[in-house]
C-alpha positions in Angstrom: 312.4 76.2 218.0 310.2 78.4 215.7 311.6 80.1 212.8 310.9 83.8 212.4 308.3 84.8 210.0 309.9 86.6 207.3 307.5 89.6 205.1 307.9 88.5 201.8 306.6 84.5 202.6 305.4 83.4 200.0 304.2 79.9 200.2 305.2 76.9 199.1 302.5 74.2 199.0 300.8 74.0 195.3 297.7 76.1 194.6 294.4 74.5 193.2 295.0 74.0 189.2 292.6 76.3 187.0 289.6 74.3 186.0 289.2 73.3 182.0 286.0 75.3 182.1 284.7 78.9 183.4 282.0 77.4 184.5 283.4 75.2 186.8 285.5 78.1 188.0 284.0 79.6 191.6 283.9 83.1 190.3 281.6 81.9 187.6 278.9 81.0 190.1 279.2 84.2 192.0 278.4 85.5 188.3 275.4 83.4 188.1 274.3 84.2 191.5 274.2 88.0 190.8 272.3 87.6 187.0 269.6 85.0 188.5 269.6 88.2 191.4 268.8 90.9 188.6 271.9 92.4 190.3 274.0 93.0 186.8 276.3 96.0 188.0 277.3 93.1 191.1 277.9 90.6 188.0 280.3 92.4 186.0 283.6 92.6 188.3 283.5 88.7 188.7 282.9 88.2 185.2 286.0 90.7 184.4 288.0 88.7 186.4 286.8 85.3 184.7 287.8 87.0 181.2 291.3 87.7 182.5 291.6 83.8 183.2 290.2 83.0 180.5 290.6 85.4 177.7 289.2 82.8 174.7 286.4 81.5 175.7 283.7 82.3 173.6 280.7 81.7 176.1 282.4 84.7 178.6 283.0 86.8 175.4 279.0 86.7 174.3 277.8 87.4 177.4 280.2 90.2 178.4 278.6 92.5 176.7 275.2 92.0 177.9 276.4 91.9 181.3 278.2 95.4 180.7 275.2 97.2 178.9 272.7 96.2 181.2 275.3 97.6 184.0 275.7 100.6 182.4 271.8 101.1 181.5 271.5 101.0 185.6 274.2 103.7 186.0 277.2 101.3 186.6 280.6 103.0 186.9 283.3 101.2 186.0 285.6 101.0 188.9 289.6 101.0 188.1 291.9 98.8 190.2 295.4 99.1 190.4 297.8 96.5 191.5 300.5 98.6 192.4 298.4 100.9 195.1 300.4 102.6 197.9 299.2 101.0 201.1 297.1 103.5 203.1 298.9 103.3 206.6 302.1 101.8 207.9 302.9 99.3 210.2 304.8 100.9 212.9 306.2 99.5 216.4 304.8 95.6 217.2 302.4 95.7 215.0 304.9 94.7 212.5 305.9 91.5 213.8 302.4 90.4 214.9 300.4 91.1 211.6 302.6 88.9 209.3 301.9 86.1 211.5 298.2 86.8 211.4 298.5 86.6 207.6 300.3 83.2 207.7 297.7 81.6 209.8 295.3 83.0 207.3 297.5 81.7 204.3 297.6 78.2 206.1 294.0 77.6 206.8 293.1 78.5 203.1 295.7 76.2 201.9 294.4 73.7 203.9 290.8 74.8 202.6 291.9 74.3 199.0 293.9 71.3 199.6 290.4 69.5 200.9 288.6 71.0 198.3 291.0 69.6 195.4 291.0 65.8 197.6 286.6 66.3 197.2 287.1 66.9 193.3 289.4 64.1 192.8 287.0 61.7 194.7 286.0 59.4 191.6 282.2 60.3 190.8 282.1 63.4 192.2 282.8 65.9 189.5 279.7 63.9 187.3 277.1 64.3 189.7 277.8 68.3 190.5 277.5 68.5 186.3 274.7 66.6 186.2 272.6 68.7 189.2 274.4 71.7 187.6 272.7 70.8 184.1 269.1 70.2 185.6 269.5 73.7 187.1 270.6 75.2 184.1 268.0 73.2 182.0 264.9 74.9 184.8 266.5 78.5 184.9 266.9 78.5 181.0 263.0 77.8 180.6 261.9 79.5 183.4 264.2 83.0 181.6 262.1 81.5 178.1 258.9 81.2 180.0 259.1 85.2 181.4 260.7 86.7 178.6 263.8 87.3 179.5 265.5 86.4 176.7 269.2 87.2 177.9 268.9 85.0 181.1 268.0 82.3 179.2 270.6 82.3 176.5 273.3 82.8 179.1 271.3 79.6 180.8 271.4 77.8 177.5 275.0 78.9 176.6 276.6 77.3 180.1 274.9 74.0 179.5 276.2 73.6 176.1 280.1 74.2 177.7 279.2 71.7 179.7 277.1 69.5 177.2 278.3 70.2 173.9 275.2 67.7 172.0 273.0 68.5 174.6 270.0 69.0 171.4 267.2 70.8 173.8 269.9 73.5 174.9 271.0 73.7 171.3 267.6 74.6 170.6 266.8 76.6 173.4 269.7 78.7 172.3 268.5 79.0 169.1 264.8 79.7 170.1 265.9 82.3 172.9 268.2 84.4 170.5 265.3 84.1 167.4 262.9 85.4 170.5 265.7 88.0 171.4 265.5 89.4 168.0 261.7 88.8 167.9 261.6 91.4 170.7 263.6 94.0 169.1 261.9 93.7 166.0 258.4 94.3 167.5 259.8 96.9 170.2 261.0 99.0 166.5 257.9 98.2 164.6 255.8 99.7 167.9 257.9 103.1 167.5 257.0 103.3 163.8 253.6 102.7 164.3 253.4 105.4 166.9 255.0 107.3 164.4 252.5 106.8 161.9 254.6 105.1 159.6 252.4 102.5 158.6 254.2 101.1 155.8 257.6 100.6 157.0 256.2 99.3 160.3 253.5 96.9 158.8 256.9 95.2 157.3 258.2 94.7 160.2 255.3 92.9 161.6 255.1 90.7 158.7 258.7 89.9 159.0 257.5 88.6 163.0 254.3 86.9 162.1 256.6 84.9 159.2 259.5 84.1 161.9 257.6 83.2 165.0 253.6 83.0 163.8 251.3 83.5 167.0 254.0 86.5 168.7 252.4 88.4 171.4 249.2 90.4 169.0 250.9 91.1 166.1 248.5 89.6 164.0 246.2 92.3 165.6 248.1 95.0 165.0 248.9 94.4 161.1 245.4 94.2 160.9 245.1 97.3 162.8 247.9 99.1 160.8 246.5 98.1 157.5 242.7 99.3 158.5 245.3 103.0 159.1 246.8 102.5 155.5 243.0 102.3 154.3 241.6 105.3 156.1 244.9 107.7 155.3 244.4 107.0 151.6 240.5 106.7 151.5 240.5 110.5 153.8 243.9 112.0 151.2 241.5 110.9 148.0 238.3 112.7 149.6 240.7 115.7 150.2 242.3 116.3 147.3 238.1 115.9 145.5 237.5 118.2 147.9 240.1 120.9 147.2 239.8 120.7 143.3 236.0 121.5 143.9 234.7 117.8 143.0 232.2 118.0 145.7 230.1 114.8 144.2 233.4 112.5 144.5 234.3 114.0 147.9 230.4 113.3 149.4 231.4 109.4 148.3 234.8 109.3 149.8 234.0 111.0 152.9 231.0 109.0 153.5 233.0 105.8 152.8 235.2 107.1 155.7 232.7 107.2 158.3 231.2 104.0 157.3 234.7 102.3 158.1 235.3 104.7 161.1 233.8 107.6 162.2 236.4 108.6 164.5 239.1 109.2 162.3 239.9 112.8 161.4 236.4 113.4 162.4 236.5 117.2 163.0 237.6 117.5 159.2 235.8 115.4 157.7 232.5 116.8 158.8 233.3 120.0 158.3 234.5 119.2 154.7 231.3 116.9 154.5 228.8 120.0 155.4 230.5 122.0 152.8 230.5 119.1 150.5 226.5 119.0 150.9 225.8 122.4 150.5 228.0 123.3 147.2 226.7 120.6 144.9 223.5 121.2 146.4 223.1 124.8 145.3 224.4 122.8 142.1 222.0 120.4 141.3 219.7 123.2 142.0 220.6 125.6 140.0 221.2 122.8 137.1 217.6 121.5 138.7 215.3 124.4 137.0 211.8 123.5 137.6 212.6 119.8 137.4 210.6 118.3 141.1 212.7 114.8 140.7 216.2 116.9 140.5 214.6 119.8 143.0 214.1 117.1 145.3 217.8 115.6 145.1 218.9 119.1 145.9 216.7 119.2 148.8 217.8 115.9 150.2 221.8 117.0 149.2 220.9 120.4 151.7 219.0 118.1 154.6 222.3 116.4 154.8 224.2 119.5 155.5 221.1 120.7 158.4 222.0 116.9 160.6 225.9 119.0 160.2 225.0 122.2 160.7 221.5 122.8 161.8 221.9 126.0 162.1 223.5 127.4 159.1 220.8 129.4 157.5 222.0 129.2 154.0 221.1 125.5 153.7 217.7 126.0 155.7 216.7 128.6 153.1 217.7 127.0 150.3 215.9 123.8 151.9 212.5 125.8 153.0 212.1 126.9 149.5 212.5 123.7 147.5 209.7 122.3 150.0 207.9 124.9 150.0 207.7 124.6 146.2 207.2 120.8 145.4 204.1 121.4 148.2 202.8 124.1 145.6 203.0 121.9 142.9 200.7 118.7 144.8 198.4 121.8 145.9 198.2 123.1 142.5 197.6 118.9 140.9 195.0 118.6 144.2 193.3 122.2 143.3 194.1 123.5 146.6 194.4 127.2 145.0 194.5 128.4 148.4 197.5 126.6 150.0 199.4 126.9 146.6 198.6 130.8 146.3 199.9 131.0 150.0 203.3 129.0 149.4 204.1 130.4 146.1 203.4 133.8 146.9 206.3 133.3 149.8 208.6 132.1 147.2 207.6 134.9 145.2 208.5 137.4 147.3 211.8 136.1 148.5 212.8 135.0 144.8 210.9 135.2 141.9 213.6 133.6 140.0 213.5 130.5 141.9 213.0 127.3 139.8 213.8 128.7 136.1 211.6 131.5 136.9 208.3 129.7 136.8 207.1 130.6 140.7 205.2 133.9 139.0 203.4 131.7 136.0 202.4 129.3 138.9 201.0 131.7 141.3 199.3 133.8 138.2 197.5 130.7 137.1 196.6 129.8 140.8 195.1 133.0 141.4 193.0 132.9 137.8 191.7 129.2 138.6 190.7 130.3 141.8 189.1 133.5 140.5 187.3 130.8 138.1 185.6 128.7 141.1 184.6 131.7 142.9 183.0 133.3 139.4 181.6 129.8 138.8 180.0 130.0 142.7 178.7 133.5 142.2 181.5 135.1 144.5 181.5 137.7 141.8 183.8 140.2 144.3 186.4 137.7 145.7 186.7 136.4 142.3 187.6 139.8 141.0 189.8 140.1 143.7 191.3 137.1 142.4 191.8 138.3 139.3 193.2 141.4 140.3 196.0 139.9 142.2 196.5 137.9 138.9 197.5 141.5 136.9 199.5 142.6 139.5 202.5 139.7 139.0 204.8 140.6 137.0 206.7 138.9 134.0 203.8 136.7 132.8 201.0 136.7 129.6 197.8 138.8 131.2 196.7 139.5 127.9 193.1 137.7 129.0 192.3 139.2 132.7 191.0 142.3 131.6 187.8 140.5 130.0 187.1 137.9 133.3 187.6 141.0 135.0 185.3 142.7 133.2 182.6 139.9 133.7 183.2 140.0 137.3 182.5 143.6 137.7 179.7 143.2 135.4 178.2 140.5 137.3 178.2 142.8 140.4 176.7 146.1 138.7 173.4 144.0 137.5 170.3 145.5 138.7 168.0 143.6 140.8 164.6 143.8 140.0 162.4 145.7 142.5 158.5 145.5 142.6 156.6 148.7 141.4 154.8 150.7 144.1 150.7 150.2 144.0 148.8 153.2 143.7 146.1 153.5 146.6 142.7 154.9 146.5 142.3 158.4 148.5 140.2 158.0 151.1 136.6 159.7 151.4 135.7 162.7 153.2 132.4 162.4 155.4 129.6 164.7 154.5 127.2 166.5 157.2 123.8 165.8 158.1 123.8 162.4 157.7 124.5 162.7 154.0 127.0 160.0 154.0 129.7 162.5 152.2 132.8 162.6 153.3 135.6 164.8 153.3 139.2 165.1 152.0 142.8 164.1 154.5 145.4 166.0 153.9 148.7 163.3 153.2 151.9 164.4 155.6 154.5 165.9 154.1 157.5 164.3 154.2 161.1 165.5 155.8 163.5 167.0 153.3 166.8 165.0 153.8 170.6 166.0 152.2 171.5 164.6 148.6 175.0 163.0 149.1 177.5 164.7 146.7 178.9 162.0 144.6 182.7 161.8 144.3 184.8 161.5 141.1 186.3 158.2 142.1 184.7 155.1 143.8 186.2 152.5 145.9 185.6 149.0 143.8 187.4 146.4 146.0 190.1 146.5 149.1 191.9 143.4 150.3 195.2 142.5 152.4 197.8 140.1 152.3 201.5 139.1 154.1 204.6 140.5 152.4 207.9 139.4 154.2 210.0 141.5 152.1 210.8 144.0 155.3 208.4 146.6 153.5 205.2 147.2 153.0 202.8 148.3 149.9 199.5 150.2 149.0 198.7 149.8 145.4 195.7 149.2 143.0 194.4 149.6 140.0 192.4 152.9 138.7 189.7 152.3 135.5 188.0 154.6 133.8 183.9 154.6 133.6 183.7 152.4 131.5 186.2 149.7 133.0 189.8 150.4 131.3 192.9 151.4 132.9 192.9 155.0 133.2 196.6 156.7 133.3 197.8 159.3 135.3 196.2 159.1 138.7 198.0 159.6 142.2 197.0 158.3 145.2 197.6 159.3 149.5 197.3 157.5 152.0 198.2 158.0 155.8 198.8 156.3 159.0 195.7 157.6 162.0 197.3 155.3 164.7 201.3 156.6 163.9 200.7 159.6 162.0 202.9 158.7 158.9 202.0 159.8 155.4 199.9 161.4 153.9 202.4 159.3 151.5 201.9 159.7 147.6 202.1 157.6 144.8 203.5 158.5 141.5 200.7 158.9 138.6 198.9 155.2 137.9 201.0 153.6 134.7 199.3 152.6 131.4 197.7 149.6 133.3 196.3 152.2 135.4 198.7 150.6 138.4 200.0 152.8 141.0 202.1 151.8 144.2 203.1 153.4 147.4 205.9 151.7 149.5 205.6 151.7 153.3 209.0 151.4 155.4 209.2 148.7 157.8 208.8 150.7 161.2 205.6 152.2 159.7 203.8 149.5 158.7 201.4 148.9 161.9 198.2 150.7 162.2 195.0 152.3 160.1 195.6 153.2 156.4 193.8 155.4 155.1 193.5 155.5 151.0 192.2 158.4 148.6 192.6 159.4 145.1 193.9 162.4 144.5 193.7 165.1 141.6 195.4 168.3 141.2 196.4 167.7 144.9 193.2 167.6 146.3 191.4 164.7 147.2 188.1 163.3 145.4 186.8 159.9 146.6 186.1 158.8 150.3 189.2 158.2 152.4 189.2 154.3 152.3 190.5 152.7 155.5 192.3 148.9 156.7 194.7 147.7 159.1 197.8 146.5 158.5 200.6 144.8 161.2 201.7 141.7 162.7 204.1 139.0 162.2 205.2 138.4 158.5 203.9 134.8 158.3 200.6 135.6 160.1 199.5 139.2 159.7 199.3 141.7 156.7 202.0 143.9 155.5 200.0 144.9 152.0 196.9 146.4 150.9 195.3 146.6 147.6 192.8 149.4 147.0 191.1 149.5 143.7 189.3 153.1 142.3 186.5 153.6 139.3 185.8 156.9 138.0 182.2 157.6 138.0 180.3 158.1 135.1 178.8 161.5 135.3 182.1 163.1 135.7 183.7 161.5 132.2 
């Protein structure tokens, strides 16, 4: 007859005994199951459960804590049992009876279960050949963790076959080379975040430290190369800087242009904006230290074309850099005897800055203008060489102690006389006589037309020329002489506008070089001038007219109007 099942059976046929090892333990390869699966929040409550059975064991204790930071890095809450829990519902009625009896059929088959199991592990060879398939999948998942990178696998890989073969020398190794690559990792993951930081020096340490340890790592032999090229630039750009702020433009030209040469992309922006600026200070410099040196002009210059490939349109270093070529082309017109192309170039330097080049653009252009008065004289262009001349005495600031006498031969070379052949007197012809005497009679000679003697005028014009003046005004001036060719004092002059109606404008009385000079405003410039010479307000010479107009380069702005008093009237 059956006996009744009691509730509290507890059984009495021995349980399994509690393998040497955790490795050999069942929940230990539901463990391994769930790492090899990625699945490390599945992992961790098996492995808490192996470290309650086996509290010591050094292998569970270095990979608990991997196990729970990686479970906790993928949001793992740590679920708390309790083994006194009230049971949710209650057995009531039959149920009573029938469920204990379920759960000692239950209790029988797994003691059966376990009894089989413990008769398989005591069959002699059978515990050596699950090690030995257990270490050849160890020894493949441990290099296949190495091979990937996943340095945790494979030391927990390497860390199981040593509990199961202690002087197993390739997993003692593998251990060793999986926690040096662990560490490896961390080291280059930290020196990465410096770099980014721009730390260069503390993270160029840091790769040093890898390429000693583990030579060959991933590219960290690029990227100390990479970092020390950084270290170069930062202190090659901070030199040019600071040269640059203390106003040591010559040093900060060299360092910036070192820069570029390594790499042109760094701190670009800066640097070519401190470049330009560099190029234009110590060019106006070594211009101003220049004078009228062309070898140091022209190391300006080239100091200033730097600063247009910039800046091409900064006008400051395109004026600067139009004048210095403007000038050294003056000075192979001047050694060629091209009197006309220097006159033209110097004369726009002149008027923009007559100081430019130690002062010496005004001697230049006053000797260009005398030479060329010379080879006209020589040529017998006695008028344009006085005009020549004339433009000579009116710069300023130079020695024209010895214009008055080539003027003087000019004009006297024009005033000579030129023979004329005296008239023939003819014989007055016969008058016919009557009656066949032969005689003839006298013919009354026409008489001829009375015509108007022109009234001479005080003053006569004695030469009139334009040139271009880009100053933004315009000029009328001259020179007034006396009869007999000196500079007569104390003269005024008008002159008006018959196409815009401006003027009559009047000059103040002619200096002691008999020089006078009416200024024209911009706007008025453009159209017919005409000149006159004035006294006591009213005029006496002939109203003298040119046009002036047009574009600075190409047209005239300035007219020159020279007057002689007349002989009869001294």
């Amino acid at each position: 007859m059956m006996q009744p099942i009691q509730n509290n059976y507890e059984p009495t046929q021995p349980q399994p005994p509690l393998p040497d090892h955790p490795t050999a333990h069942p929940l230990y390869h539901m463990v391994e199951h769930f790492i090899n699966q990625g699945d490390w929040q599945a992992a961790r409550a098996p492995l808490e459960e192996l470290l309650t059975l086996y509290p010591d064991d050094p292998y569970l204790q270095e990979l608990a804590p991997s196990v729970r930071t990686r479970s906790a890095l993928l949001g793992y809450a740590e679920e708390e049992y309790s083994s006194d829990s009230e049971p949710r519902f209650k057995l009531e009625g039959p149920l009573k009876f029938v469920i204990p009896g379920l759960i000692f059929i239950v209790l029988l088959c797994l003691v059966g279960s376990t009894m089989l199991a413990l008769q398989i592990w005591g069959l002699p060879g059978g515990d050596s050949q699950r090690v030995a398939a257990r270490v050849s999948q160890l020894h493949e998942q441990a290099q296949d963790a190495l091979d990937s990178g996943d340095y945790d696998r494979a030391v927990v890989a390497y860390s199981e076959l040593l509990q199961l073969q202690p002087d197993d020398q390739q997993a003692q190794q593998g251990l060793e080379q999986a926690r040096a690559l662990r560490s490896t990792m961390s080291l280059y993951s930290e020196a990465i975040a410096e770099m980014e930081a721009h730390h260069w020096e503390s993270s160029l340490a840091i790769f040093k430290q890898i390429e000693a340890a583990q030579p060959g790592y991933r590219d960290v032999a690029n990227r100390i190369q990479f970092v020390q090229e950084q270290q170069l630039l930062t202190s090659q750009f901070s030199d040019a800087e600071a040269d640059f702020s203390q106003g040591n433009y010559e040093r900060a030209i060299q360092g910036y242009e070192t820069l570029q040469e390594i790499n042109s992309n760094f701190q670009s922006d800066t640097v070519r904006e401190h470049l330009f600026l560099s190029y234009l200070q110590q060019g106006l410099t070594a211009e101003s230290a220049a004078g009228d040196d062309p070898e140091q002009l022209a190391a300006a210059l080239d100091l200033f074309e730097k600063a247009l490939i910039l800046r091409p349109g900064d006008s400051q270093a395109r004026g600067e850099s139009q004048l210095i070529k403007l000038y050294l082309e003056s000075l192979e017109y001047l050694e060629d005897e091209r009197w006309a192309n220097a006159v033209e170039n110097l004369n726009l330097i002149y008027d923009a800055r007559p100081s430019f080049a130690n002062a010496s653009v005004g001697p230049l252009l006053y000797d260009a203008y005398v030479a060329w008065g010379d080879d006209l004289f020589e040529y017998g262009e006695f008028a344009e060489a006085q005009t020549k001349y004339e433009a000579a005495r009116l710069i300023r600031g130079v020695d024209t102690s010895n214009i008055g006498r080539k003027l003087a031969l000019a004009k006297a070379a024009q005033e000579t006389p030129t023979p004329t052949p005296s008239p023939e007197p003819t014989a007055a012809p016969s008058t016919g006589s009557g009656g066949g005497g032969g005689g003839g009679g006298q013919v009354a000679l026409p008489t001829p037309t009375p015509t108007a003697t022109p009234v001479p005028q005080p003053y006569a014009l004695t030469s009139m020329a334009i040139r271009n003046n880009c100053s933004g005004q315009g000029y009328i001036h001259g020179v007034v002489w006396n009869a007999y060719h000196l500079p007569l004092s104390g003269v005024t002059v008008q002159a008006f506008n018959l196409d815009n109606g401006a003027g009559p404008l009047i000059s103040g009385p002619s200096n002691g070089d008999g020089i006078y000079q009416i200024i024209v405003e911009g706007d008025q410039i453009p159209g017919l001038w005409m000149v006159q010479v004035l006294e006591n307000g009213q005029p006496v010479s002939e109203a003298m007219g040119q046009r002036l107009g047009g574009e600075c380069l190409n047209g005239a702005q300035e007219l020159k109007v020279d007057w002689q008093r007349n002989l009869q009237f001294e």
